[in-house]
N, C-alpha and C positions, 0 to 999 in steps of 0.2 A: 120240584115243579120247574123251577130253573132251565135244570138241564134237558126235559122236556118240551121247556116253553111255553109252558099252561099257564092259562091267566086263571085270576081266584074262580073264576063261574066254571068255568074246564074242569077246575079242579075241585068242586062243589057238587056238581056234578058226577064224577069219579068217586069220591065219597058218597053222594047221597045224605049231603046236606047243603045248606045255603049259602051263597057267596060271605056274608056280614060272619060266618062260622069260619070259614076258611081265613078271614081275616083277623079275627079274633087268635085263629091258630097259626100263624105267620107272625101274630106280635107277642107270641109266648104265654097266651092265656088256653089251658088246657084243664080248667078247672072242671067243663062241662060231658067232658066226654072221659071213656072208660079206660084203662089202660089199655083194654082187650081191640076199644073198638081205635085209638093210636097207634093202634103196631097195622090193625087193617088198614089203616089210612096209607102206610108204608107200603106193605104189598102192594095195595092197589097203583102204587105209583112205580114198582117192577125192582124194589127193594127185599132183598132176603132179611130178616130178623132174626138175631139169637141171642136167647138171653141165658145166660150161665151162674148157675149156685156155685158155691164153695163155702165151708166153714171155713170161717175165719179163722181158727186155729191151726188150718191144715190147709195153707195156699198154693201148694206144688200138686194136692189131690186133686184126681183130675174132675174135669165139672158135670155136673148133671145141667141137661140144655134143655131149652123148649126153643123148637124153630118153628117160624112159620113161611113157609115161600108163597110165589104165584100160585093160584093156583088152589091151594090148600084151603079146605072149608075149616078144620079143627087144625088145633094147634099139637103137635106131635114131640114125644119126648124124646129125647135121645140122650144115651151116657157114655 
């Protein structure tokens, strides 16, 4: 938001919830929302997301991803 320049309502906005949410998510309270709909909070702010598995017994194996970018309605796998 920062590097943007967004104020919380800008960015409430952009999400499609309330300024009082944005601030609640600004002070580390993310209890309310889904992880699915925090990673879209990201996109919508022109951040790519990837998040990568690996067994723990096997950390040099390469990972199974799920990204999401701009753009993207579903979340796509990639290995």
């Amino acid at each position: 938001m920062r590097e943007r320049g967004l104020r919380q309502i800008e960015a409430a906005g952009l999400f499609g919830v309330k300024q009082p949410d944005v601030s609640k998510l600004l002070r580390g309270d993310f209890r309310q929302f889904s992880l699915e709909r925090l990673l879209r909070f990201l996109v919508a702010l022109g951040q790519d997301v990837e998040i990568s598995v690996r067994r723990m017994s096997a950390p040099l194996q390469p990972a199974r991803r799920l990204t999401l970018r701009p753009g993207d309605h579903e979340f796509r796998r990639r290995n």
